[in-house]
C-alpha positions, 0 to 999 in steps of 0.5 A, a space after each residue: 369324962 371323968 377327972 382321972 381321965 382329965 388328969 392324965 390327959 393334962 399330964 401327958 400333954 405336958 410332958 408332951 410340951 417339955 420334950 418340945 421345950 427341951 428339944 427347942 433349948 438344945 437347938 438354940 444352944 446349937 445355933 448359938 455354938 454355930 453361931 459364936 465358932 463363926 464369929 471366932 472364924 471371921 475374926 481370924 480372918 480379918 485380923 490375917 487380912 489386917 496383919 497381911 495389908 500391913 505388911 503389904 503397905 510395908 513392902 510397897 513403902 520399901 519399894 517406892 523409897 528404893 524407887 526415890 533413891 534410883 530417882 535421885 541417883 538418876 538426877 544426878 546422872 542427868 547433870 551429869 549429861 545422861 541421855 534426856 530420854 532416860 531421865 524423862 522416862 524415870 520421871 514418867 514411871 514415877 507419876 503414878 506412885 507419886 500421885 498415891 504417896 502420903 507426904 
């Protein structure tokens, strides 16, 4: 072969390696695109699920003061001579929220 021939071999083949290069550069920009626009989306997601159990914390706390208070009122009603069966029944709807509360 002559050093011509040689050369233009060399030369072709890489040119032949920069286009794989650049095509591997564009996918890895892609992927890494993907990659941040799904991060982006999960992040959302969690700080929705986060402001969500928020507010559903919020609400349940709301509820379970309202209960207390019915409770309270019921107590008094009791010493008041209500029936024993209502105040034992209040008392038992209010065993498993307790069980839950935070001081």
């Amino acid at each position: 072969m002559s050093a011509s021939i040689r050369l233009g071999f060399i030369v072709r083949r890489t040119n032949c390696g920069c286009k794989a290069r650049r095509r591997a550069t564009t996918i890895a920009e892609s992927q890494q695109q993907d990659l941040e626009r799904t991060l982006l989306y999960t992040l959302r997601i969690a700080f929705v699920g986060a402001l969500r159990a928020k507010a559903l914390l919020a609400r349940a706390k709301e509820n379970l003061d309202y209960f207390e208070k019915e409770l309270s009122i019921n107590r008094v009603r009791y010493q008041a001579d209500i029936a024993r069966v209502d105040r034992d029944r209040l008392l038992l709807q209010a065993l498993p929220s307790r069980r839950w509360r935070r001081p």
